[in-house]
C-alpha positions in Angstrom: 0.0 0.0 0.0 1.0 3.4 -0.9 2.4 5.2 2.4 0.0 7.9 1.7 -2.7 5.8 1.2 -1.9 4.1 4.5 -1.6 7.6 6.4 -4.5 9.2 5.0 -7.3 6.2 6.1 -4.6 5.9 10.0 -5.8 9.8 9.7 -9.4 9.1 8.7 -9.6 6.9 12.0 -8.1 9.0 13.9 -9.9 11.8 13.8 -13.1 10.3 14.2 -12.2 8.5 17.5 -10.8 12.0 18.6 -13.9 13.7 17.9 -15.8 10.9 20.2 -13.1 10.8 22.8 -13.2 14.7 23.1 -17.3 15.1 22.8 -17.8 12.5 26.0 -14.9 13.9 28.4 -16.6 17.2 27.5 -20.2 15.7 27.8 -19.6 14.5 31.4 -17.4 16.8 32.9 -16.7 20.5 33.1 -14.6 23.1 35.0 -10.8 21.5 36.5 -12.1 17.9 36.5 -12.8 18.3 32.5 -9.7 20.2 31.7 -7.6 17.5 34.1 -9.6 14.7 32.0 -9.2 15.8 28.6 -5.3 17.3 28.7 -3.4 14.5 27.2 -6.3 13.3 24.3 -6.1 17.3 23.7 -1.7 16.9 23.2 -2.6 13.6 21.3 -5.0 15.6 19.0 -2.5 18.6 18.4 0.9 16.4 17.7 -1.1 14.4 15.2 0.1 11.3 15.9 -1.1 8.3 14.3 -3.8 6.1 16.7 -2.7 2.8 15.7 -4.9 0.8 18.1 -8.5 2.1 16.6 -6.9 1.6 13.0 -5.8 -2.3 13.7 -9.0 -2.8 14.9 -10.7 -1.0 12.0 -8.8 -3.3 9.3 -9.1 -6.3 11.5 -13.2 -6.2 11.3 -12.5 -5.3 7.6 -10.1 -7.7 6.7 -12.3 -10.6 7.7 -15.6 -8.8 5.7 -16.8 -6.2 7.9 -18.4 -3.8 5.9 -19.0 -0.2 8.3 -16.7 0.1 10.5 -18.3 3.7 11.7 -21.0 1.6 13.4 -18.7 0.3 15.3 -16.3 3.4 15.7 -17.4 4.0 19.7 -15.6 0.5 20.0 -12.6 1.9 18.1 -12.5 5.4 20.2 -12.7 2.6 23.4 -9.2 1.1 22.1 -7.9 4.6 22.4 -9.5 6.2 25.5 -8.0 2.9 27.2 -4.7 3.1 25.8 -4.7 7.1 27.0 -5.1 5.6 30.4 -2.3 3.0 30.3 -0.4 6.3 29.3 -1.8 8.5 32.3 -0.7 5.3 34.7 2.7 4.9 33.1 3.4 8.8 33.1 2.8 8.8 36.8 4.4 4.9 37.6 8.1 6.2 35.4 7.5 9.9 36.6 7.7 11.5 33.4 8.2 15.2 33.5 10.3 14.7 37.0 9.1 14.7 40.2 5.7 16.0 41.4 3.8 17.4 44.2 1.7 14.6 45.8 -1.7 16.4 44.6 -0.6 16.2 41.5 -0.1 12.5 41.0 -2.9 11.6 43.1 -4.8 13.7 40.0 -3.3 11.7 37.2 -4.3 8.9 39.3 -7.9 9.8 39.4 -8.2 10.6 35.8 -6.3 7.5 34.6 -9.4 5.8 36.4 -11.7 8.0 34.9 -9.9 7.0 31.8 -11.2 3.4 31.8 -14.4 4.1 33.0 -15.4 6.1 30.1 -14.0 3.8 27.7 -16.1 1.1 29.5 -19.0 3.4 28.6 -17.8 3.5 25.0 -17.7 -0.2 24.5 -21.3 -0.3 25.7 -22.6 2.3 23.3 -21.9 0.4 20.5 -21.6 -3.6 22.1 -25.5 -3.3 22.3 -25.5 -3.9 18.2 -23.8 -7.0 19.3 -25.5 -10.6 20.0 -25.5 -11.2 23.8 -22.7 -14.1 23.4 -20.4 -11.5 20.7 -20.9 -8.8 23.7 -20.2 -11.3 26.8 -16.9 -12.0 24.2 -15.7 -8.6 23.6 -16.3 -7.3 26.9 -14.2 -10.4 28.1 -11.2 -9.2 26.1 -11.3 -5.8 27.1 -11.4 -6.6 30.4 -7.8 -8.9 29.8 -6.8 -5.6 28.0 -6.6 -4.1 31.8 -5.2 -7.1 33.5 -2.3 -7.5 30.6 -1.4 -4.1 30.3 -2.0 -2.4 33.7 -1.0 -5.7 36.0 1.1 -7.8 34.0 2.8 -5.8 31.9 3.4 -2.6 34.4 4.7 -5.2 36.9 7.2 -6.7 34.8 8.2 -3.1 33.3 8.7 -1.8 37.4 10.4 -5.4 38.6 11.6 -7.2 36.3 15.1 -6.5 34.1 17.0 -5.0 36.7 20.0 -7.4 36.0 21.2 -9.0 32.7 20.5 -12.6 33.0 21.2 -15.7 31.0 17.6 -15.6 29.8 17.3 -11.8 29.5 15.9 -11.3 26.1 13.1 -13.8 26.6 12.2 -11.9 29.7 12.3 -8.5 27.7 10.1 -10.0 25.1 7.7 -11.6 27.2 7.6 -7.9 28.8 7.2 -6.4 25.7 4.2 -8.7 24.8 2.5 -7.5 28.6 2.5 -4.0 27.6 1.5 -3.7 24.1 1.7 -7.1 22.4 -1.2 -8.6 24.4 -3.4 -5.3 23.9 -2.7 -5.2 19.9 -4.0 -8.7 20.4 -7.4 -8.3 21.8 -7.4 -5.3 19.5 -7.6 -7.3 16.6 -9.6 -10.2 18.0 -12.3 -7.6 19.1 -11.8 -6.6 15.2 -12.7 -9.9 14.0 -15.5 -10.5 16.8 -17.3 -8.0 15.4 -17.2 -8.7 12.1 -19.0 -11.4 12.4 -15.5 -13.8 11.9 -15.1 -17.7 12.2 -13.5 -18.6 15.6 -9.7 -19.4 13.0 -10.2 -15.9 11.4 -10.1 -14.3 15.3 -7.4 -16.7 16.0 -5.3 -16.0 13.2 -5.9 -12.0 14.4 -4.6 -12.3 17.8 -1.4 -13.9 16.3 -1.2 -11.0 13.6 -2.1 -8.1 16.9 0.4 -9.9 19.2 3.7 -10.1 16.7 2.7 -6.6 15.8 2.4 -5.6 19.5 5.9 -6.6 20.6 7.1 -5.6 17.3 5.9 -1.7 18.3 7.0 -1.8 21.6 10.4 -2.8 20.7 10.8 0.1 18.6 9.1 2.5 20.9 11.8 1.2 23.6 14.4 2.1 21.0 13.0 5.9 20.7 14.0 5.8 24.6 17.7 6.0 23.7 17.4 8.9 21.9 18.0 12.5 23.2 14.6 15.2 22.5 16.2 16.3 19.9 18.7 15.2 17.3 19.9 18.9 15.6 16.5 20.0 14.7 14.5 17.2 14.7 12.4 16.0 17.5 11.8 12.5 18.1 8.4 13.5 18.7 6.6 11.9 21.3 3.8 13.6 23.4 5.5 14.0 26.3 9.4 13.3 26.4 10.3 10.1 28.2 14.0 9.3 26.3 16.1 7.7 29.0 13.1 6.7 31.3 13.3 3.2 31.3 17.3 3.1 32.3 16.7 5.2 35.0 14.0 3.4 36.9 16.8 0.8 36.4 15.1 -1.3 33.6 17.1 -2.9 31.3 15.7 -2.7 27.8 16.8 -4.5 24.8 19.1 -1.5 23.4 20.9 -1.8 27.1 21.4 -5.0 27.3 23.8 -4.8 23.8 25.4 -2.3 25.7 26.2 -4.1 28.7 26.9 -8.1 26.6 28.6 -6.6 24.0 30.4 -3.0 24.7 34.0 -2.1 26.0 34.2 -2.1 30.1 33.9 1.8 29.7 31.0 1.7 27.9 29.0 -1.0 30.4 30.1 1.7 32.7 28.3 4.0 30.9 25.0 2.2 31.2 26.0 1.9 35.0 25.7 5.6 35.5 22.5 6.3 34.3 20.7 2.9 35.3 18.5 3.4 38.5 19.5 7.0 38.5 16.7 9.5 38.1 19.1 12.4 38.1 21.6 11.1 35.2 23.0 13.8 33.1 22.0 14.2 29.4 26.2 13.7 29.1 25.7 10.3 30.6 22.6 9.4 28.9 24.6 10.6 25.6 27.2 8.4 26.1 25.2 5.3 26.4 23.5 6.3 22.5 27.0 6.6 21.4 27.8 3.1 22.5 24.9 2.1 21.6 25.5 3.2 17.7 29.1 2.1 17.7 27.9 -1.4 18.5 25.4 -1.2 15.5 22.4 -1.5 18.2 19.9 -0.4 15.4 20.5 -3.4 13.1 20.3 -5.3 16.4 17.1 -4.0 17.3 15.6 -4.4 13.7 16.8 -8.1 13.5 14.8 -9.1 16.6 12.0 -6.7 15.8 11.8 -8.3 12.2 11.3 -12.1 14.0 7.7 -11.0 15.3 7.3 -9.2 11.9 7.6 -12.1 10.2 5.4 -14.0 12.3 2.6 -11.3 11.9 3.1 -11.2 7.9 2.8 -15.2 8.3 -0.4 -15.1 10.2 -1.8 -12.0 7.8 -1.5 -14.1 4.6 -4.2 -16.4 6.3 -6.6 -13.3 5.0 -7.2 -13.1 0.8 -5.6 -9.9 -0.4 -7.5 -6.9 0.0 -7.6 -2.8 0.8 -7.9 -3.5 5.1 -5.5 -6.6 4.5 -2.6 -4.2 2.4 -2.7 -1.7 5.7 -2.2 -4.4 8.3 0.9 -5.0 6.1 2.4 -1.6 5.5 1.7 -1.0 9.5 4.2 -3.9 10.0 7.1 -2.4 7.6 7.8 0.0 10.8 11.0 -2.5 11.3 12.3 -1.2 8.3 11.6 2.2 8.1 11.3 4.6 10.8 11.6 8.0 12.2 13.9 7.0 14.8 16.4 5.5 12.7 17.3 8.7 11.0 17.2 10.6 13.9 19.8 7.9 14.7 21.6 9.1 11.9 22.2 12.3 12.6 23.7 12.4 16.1 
């Protein structure tokens, strides 16, 4: 599929979900409570980033013969007013933007809560076009949606990794698939569900959502080793977390080359700024640079491209067609992305 293609219909999604998400914050709440609510779907609006979880599930009901996905789109805006939460949760959990006062992240507490709760509200809207037994279903799979992403994955993100072990890339994956591989997963399935699709189309989906899942969380955890800006580019995320992980002491995938792989200086390098919330950009600059001189990037897309393939595998299940062609292109994100020529340039 044509890239513009492929970002003009991830635009035509996105806009419509925002437009829902925004109209029931601002339907329920006004004054500080609204403004508190609707700050970071308002940043997600502006910075035009691409929603990826309402589009896999758009092409997921399509690919298996859905024909009008809008009457389904309050279950699409669910996907993203949940994944806003997991944001909200994370943002206070790794303490992005620095420490806060204790009002403060008892607020982003309270509205991550809110969060879910109104995408609950959104699922119903539209699960009442559902049979009883597709409803029971869905609502069954959002609900793992929380425990995956919230319990499972945020556990393993705040515990686990602290040490390089013998069977540390298993761990990182299995991480990886807690906090967005199992979501893209359910995602998809949902997708299929309501579409009307045979029990082996929905299975084949949750194999596509999960390989695609880890796939995007290991490149998102690459973004982390970059600086907010390379020259004048931004690595443009809506709130800047680059370093995050490493200094709550988590040892992602690009560290972990670092630390099996680098000169004793450089593992010393990683040593500074792991578990330290007050590392230097110097220090976080020097564990890039090792990073790059060990060819981390062509690490990172080899094992990113294992759970693309396994996703392109599982996709081919599906007869070729418009929804099919977008589920593929959103997979090529091994092989071209923004990060990698910001990468390039410092």
């Amino acid at each position: 599929m044509d890239k513009d293609v492929y970002f003009g219909l991830m635009k035509e999604t996105s806009d419509i979900v925002d437009s829902i998400i925004i109209d029931s914050i601002q339907l329920r709440f006004d004054g500080t409570l609204c403004d508190l609510v609707i700050d970071l779907p308002k940043k997600r609006v502006n910075s035009n980033k691409p929603k990826l979880r309402p589009a896999i599930f758009r092409f997921a009901y399509e690919v298996t013969g859905g024909q009008d996905w809008r009457k389904y789109e309050n279950i699409a805006a669910a996907m993203e007013m949940l994944n806003l939460s997991t944001y909200v949760l994370n943002y206070v959990l790794d303490d992005k933007g620095g420490e806060k006062p204790k009002q403060q992240r008892n607020n982003e507490c309270v509205v991550s809560m809110i969060q879910r709760e109104l995408a609950q509200q959104l699922l119903i809207v539209d699960g009442r076009k559902l049979s009883l037994e597709d409803y029971l279903e869905v609502d069954k799979k959002f609900s793992e949606i929380n425990r995956f992403t919230s319990g499972i994955g945020q556990y393993l993100d705040s515990n686990h990794l602290r040490d390089v072990e013998k069977n540390h890339v298993d761990e990182y994956v299995k991480r990886c698939n807690g906090l967005t591989g199992m979501f893209m997963q359910y995602v998809s399935e949902i997708g299929g569900i309501v579409a009307g699709a045979s029990k082996e189309q929905v299975e084949k989906l949750g194999v596509f959502g999960k390989n695609y899942g880890i796939l995007v969380q290991i490149i998102n955890d690459l973004g982390d080793y970059l600086p907010y800006k390379a020259g004048k580019q931004s690595v443009g995320k809506v709130y800047q977390d680059q370093y995050s992980d490493l200094k709550h002491g988590c040892i992602t995938f690009p560290a972990y080359i670092i630390l099996t792989q680098g000169t004793e200086e450089e593992k010393e390098t990683v040593e500074r700024v792991q578990g330290n919330l007050e590392a230097s950009l110097k220090n976080c600059l020097e564990v890039t640079r090792a990073f790059i001189r060990l060819g981390g990037v062509q690490q990172v897309k080899k094992l990113a491209s294992k759970y693309a393939k396994a996703a392109k595998d599982a996709l081919n299940y599906f007869p070729k067609n418009e929804a099919r062609d977008f589920l593929s292109t959103a997979l090529s994100i091994y092989r071209t992305n923004k990060f990698y020529d910001v990468f390039k340039k410092i």
